[in-house]
Structures are given as C-alpha cells and as structure tokens.
C-alpha positions as CSV (number, residue, x, y, z in Angstrom):
1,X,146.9,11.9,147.4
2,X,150.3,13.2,146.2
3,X,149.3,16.3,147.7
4,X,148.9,14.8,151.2
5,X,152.3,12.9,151.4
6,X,154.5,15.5,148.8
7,X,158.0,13.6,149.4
8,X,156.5,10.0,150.1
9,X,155.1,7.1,147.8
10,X,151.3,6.9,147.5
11,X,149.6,4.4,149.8
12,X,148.9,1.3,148.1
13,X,150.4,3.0,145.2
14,X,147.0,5.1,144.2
15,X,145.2,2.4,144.1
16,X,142.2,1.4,144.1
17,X,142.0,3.1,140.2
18,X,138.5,4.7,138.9
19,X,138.1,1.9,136.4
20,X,138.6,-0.8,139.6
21,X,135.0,-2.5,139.2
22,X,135.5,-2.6,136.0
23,X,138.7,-4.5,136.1
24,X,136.7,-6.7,138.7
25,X,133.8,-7.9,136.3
26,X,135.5,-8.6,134.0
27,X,138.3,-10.5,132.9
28,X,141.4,-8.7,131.7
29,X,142.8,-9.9,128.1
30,X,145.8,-12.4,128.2
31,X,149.0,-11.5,126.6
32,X,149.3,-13.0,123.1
33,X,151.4,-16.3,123.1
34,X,154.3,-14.4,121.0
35,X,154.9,-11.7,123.1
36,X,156.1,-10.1,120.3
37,X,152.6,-9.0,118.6
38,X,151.0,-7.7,121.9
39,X,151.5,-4.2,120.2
40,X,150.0,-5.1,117.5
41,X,146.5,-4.3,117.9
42,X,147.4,-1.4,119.8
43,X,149.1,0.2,117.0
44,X,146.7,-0.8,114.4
45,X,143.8,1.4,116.2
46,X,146.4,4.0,116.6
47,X,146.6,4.4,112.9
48,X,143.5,4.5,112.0
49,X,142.5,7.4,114.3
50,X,145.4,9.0,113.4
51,X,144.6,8.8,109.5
52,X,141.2,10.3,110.3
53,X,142.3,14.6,110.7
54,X,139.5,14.9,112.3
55,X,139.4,12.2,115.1
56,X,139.7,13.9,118.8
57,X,141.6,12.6,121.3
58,X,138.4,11.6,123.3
59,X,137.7,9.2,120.6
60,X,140.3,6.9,121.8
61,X,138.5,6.6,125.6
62,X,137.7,3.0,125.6
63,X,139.4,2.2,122.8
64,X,142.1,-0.7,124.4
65,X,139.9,-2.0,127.1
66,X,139.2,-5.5,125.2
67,X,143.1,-5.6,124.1
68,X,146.0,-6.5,126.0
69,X,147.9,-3.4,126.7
70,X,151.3,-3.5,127.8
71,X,152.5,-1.7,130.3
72,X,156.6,-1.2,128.8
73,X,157.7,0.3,125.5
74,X,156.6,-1.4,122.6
75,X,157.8,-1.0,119.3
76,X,154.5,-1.3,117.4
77,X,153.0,1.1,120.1
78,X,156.1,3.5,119.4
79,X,156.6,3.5,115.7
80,X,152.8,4.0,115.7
81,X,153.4,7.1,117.1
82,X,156.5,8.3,114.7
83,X,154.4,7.8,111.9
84,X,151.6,10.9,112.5
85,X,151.8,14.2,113.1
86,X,154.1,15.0,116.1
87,X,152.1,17.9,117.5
88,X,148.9,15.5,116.7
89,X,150.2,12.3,119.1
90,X,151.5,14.5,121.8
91,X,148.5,16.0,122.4
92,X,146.6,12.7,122.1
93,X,148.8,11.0,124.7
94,X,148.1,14.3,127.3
95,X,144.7,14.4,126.9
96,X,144.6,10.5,127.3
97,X,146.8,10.4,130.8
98,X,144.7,13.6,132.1
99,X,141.2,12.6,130.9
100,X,141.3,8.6,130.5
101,X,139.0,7.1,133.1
102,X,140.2,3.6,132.2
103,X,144.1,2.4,133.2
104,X,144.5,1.0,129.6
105,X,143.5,4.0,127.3
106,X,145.8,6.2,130.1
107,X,148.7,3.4,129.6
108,X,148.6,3.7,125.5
109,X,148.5,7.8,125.8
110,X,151.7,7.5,128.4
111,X,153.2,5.5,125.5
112,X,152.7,8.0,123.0
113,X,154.0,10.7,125.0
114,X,157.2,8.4,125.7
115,X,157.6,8.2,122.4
116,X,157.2,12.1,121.4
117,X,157.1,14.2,124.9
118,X,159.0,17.1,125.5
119,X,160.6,19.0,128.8
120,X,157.1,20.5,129.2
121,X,155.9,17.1,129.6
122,X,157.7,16.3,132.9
123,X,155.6,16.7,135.7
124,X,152.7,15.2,134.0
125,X,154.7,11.9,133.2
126,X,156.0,12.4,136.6
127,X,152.8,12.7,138.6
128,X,151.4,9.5,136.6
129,X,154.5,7.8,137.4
130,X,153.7,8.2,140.8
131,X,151.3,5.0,140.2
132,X,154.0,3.4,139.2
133,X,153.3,-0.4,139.9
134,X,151.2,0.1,136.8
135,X,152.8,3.2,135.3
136,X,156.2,3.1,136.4
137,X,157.6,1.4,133.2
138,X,156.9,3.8,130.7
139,X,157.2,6.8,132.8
140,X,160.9,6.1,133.9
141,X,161.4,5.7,130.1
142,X,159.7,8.9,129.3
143,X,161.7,10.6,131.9
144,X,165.0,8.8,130.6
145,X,165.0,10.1,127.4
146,X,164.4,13.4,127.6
147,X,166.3,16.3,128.8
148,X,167.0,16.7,132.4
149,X,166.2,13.3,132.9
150,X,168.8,12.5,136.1
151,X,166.7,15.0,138.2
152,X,163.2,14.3,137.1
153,X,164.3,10.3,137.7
154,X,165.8,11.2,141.2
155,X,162.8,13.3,142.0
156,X,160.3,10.2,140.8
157,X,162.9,7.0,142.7
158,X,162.2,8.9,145.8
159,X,158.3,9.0,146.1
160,X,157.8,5.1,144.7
161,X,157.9,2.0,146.3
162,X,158.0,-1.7,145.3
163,X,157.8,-2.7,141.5
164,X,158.0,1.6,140.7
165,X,161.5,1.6,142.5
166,X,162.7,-0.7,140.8
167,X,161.9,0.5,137.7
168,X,163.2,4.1,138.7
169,X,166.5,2.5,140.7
170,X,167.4,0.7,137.3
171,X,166.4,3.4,135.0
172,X,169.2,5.4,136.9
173,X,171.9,2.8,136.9
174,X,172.0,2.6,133.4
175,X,172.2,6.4,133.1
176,X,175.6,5.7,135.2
177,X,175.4,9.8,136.0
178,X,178.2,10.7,138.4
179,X,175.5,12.9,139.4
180,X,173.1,9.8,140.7
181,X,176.3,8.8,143.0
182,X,175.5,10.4,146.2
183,X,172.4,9.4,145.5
184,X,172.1,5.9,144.6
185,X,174.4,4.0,147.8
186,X,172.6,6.6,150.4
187,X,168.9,6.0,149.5
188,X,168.0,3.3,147.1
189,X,167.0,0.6,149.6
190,X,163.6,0.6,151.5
191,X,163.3,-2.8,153.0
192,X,161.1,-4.1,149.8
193,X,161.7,-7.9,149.3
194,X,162.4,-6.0,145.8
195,X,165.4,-4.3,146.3
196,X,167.0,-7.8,145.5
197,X,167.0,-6.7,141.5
198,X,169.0,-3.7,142.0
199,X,170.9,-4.1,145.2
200,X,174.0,-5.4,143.4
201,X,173.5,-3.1,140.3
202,X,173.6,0.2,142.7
203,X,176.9,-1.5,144.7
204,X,178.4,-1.3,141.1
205,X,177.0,1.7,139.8
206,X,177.7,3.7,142.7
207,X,181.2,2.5,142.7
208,X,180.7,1.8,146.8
209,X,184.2,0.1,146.6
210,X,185.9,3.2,146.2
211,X,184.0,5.9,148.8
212,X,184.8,3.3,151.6
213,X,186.8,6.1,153.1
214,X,183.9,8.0,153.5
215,X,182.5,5.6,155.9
216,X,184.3,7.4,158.7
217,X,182.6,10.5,158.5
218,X,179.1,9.5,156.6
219,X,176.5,7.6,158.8
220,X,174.4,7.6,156.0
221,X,176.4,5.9,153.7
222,X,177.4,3.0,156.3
223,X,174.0,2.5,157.3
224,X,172.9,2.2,153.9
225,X,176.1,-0.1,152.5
226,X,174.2,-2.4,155.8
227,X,171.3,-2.8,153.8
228,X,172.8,-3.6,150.5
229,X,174.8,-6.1,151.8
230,X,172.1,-7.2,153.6
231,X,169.8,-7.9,150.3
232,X,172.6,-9.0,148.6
233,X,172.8,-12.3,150.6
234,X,169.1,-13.6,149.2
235,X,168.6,-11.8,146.2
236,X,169.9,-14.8,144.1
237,X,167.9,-15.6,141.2
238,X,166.8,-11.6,141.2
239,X,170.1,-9.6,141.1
240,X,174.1,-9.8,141.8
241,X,174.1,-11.6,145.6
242,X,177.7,-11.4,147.4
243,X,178.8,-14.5,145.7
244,X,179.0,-12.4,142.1
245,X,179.8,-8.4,143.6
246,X,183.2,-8.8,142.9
247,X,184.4,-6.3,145.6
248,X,182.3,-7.9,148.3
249,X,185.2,-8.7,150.5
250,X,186.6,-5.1,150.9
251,X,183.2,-4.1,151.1
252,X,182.4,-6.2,153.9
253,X,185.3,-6.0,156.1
254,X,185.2,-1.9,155.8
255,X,181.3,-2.1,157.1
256,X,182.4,-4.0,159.7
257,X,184.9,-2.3,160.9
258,X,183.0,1.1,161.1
259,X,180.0,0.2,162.0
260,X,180.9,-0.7,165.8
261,X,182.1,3.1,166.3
262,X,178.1,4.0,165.8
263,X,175.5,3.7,168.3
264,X,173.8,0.9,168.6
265,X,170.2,0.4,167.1
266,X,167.9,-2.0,166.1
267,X,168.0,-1.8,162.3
268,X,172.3,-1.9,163.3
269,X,172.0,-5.3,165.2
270,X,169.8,-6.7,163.0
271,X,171.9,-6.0,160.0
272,X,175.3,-7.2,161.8
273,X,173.4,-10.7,162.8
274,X,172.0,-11.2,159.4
275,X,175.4,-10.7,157.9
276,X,177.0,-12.7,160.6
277,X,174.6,-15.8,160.6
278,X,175.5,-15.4,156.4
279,X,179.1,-15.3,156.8
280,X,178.7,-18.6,159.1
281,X,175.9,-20.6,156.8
282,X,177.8,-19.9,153.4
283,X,181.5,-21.1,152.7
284,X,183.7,-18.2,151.8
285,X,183.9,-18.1,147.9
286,X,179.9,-17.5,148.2
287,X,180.7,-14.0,149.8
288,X,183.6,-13.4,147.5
289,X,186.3,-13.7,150.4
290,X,188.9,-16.2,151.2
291,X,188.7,-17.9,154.3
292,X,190.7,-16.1,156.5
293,X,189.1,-12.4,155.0
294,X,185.3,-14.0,155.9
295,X,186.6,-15.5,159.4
296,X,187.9,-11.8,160.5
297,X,184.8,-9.8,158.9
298,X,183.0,-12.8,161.3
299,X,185.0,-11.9,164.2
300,X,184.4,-8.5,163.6
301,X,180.6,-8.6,163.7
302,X,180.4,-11.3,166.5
303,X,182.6,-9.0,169.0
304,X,180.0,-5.9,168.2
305,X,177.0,-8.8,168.8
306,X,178.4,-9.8,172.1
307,X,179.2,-6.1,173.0
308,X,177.0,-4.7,176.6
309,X,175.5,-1.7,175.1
310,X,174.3,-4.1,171.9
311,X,173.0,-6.7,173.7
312,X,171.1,-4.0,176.0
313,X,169.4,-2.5,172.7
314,X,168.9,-6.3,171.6
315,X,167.0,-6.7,174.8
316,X,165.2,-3.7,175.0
317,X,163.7,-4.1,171.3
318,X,162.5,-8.3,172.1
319,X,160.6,-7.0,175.0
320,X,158.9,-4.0,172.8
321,X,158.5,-6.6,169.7
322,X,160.5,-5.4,167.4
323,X,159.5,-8.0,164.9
324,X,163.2,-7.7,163.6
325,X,164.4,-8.8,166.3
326,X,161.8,-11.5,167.3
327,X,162.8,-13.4,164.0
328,X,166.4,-13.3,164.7
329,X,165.6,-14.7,168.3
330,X,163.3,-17.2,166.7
331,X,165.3,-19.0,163.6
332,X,166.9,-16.2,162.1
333,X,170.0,-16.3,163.7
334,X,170.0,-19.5,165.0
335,X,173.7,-20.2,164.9
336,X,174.9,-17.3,166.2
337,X,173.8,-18.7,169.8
338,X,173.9,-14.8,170.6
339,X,174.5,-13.8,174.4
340,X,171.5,-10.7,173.5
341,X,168.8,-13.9,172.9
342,X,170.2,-16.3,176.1
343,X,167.9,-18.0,178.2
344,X,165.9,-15.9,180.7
345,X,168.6,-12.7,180.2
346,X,166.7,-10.4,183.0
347,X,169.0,-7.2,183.0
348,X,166.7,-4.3,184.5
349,X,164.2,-6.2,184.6
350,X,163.2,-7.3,181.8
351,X,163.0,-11.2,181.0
352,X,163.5,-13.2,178.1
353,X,162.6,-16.5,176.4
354,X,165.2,-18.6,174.8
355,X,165.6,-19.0,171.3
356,X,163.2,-21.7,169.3
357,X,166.9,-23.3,169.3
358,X,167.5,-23.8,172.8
359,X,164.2,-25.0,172.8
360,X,165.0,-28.4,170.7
C-alpha cells in the first residue's frame, strides 16, 4: 500500500489488519483498572522467554493475544527489555514487527525495539508507523530517541493522518528543533477534527508570532496560519484555542491583513467567514484581543467577505456544492448576513437560496 501512495497516508490507515477476524470473534481484553500494571503481564512473559537462551523469536507469536497490550511506552514493557541481552531483544522485536501476524505480538516487538533500536532500525519502525492509528505511539517514540530523529519524524508526520499525526505533530514540538520550523506552521494541519490537540502547540513551537513578516512573500505560510487559527477557535477541551495563544491578537490582525492581497478561493473564504463569525460570537478577551484590536481584525475580514471577486468565488462554489460553503450558507455563518449567501443572488446566471436564516 505504501508503495502505491509513497508521499501520502495509507487509506484507512492499513487497515483492515491480517488478524481482523480475529479481533472480530472475539473480544479484546480490557485494560486493568490501575492503569499502572497493564505492563505487567507483558513483561512477565517477556522474561521468561528471555531467561530461556534458547527460546526463538517465533515463540513469542501469540503470546499477548489474551492480555491487554498497550499501545504507548510502558515501563514494565521497557525495563523488560533492559534487563536481557541487547543483541537478543532487538532481534526479537524485528522479527516480531516483520513476522507477527497478530497486531498485539507486533505491538510488544515495536516496544522492544523502542526500547533498544538503533539507526539501522529506522525505516522498519518507520514503515510500521505508517499504521499509525495503532502503531503511531511507539513508533514516534522509537524515532524520537534515536539519532537522526527530526528527519525520520518529518518524513513519518507527512504520510499519517488522524490519531498518527498527532502523535508525530507532538513528538516534533517537544523536540522544539529549529530545524522542524519551516516545517511545522507550513504543513501540520489537514483538516482532521484532530488537529485541535496540536494546533496551539505548533503556533508556539513554531514561534508564528515572529515570521509574520514573511507573510508578504510566503502563500504557504498565510494559508496555513488560516487554518490554525481556524482550529484554534473549537479546539477547547483538546489544545490551546485563541482564548490561551497568547499572541493571538498580532496573529490575527497580520492574517487579515495579507490575506485580501491573495486570490480568492474557497478554502480562503471559508477560513475568513469562520474567523469572522468567531470574532463576532466570542467577546474579545476569548480571542486574546481588546476590543478595539478584535473590531478592526472584524472589519478587516468583513470588507474581504463583501469584496466582488469574493462573493463571485462564494457563488460559484454554492452552485458546485462545495460542502464548505453550503454550511456556512446554512448556519455556519449565520451572523455574518454575507452579501455572497443573499437571497436569490443570480450573477451570470447562476441562482441562489437564502440562508436557513433568512428563512426564520
């Protein structure tokens, strides 16, 4: 599959796995109430095989199906692994992630080789990490500490999706490598309901407050600023919304004074009438901005809303359903009353509805 889509995350993240029915008929153990011991067991088997000299790796297949096996670093799991013969784990844990038909014995051999891999390891943790809703935890830590780790982490963040970018988005933040800057506030954002948890931590991390001057001559980076800001307004309860990004203001009223110099497309409205309709819904301390910075920021965005060659776009997107902009013109932007959603707007032709607010 990774051979089919090189630069791109796996559909449906690899799945279904080989052990699928399995995992079907029957049901999966429960972590133990303290969440502390669920490593327990793990590491217990661990030493046993390891005390035998002669125990193969292939005696392990099997071994953790009837145990919970968790899927992030465990200290049982990793001081299991410290406490044989270096050589002896490592080659345990390849043969398990190459050769394990069964996600839990391939989990508990990824563990082993994030306790004791080495740079040859990489593009073995790598390619496993690529099913990284269920491998993405301990891969990003096996990448992290070893050598080399900002490029084999930048090289895994791009080709993952949901739960796996997360793990690879934060694994990078706290690295904090000036060399993950032009990286991180450029492409960390995919439209996953789960950017929310590292949205704010990238704005940070990234220092976005002070490349703002860059805005002029980077697309990219404006575009991309869009969508954090854009996540940042309902990310609360998952990561740092507007309200807590303490440089939200300046931020905010640099986006919105470059974007307008741009040409105008769909992902652009949207994001300018999702950060509008915030700045009007949410009083100004909730955006980090005192009244007067959110009402010109507002002003700003309104004007590009209202502007001909925006609306036209606005238009032309409703009548292709653009499901963007179908929400916005439904309830999403509701009071924003925007000229681009007006009852029966039939510029060249084409005709519109009004809003599901003009309706009431």
């Amino acid at each position: 599959m990774h051979e089919q889509a090189p630069d791109k995350p796996l559909p449906r993240d690899g799945e279904p796995y080989p052990d699928d029915g399995l995992h079907r008929r029957q049901p999966r153990p429960k972590p133990p109430e303290d969440r502390r011991t669920e490593g327990v067991d793990i590491a217990r088997i661990l030493d046993e095989h390891f005390a035998q000299p002669s125990a193969l790796p292939s005696a392990l297949a099997g071994a953790f199906h009837d145990i919970y096996v968790p899927i992030h670093r465990n200290d049982d799991v990793a001081n299991a692994a410290h406490r044989a013969d270096v050589d002896r784990v490592r080659n345990t844990g390849l043969w398990l992630v190459r050769h394990a038909t069964d996600r839990c014995s391939a989990t508990v051999g990824l563990a082993l080789l994030a306790a004791v891999g080495t740079t040859d390891d990489i593009p073995l943790i790598q390619t496993i990490g690529l099913l990284s809703h269920r491998f993405g935890p301990l891969a990003t830590h096996a990448l992290e500490r070893l050598p080399g780790h900002l490029e084999s982490l930048l090289w895994l963040a791009d080709r993952v999706a949901g739960w796996g970018r997360v793990y690879a988005v934060e694994a990078l933040c706290r690295l904090d490598d000036t060399g993950a800057r032009p990286w991180l506030p450029r492409k960390t954002v995919d439209g996953d309901f789960l950017n929310g948890y590292f949205a704010g931590k990238v704005a940070t991390v990234a220092r976005l407050h002070e490349a703002l001057s860059e805005f002029e001559r980077d697309s990219e980076l404006l575009d991309h600023t869009g969508r954090l800001l854009h996540v940042m307004t309902y990310c609360g309860g998952m990561g740092t919304t507007l309200r807590h990004y303490p440089h939200a203001a300046v931020v905010l009223e640099a986006h919105a004074r470059h974007v307008g110099r741009l040409e105008a497309t769909i992902e652009r409205f949207f994001i300018v009438a999702v950060l509008a309709q915030h700045l009007t819904t949410e009083p100004p301390e909730n955006v980090g901005s005192t009244e007067a910075q959110r009402d010109a920021v507002l002003a700003a965005y309104l004007s590009l809303l209202d502007r001909e060659d925006w609306c036209e776009l606005a238009r032309a997107g409703l009548a292709a359903q653009d499901s963007r902009l179908q929400w916005l013109a439904g309830s999403g932007a509701a009071q924003l009353h925007l000229r681009a959603f007006g009852p029966r707007c039939t510029r060249r032709g084409i005709v519109h509805v009004r809003n599901k607010t003009d309706r009431q």
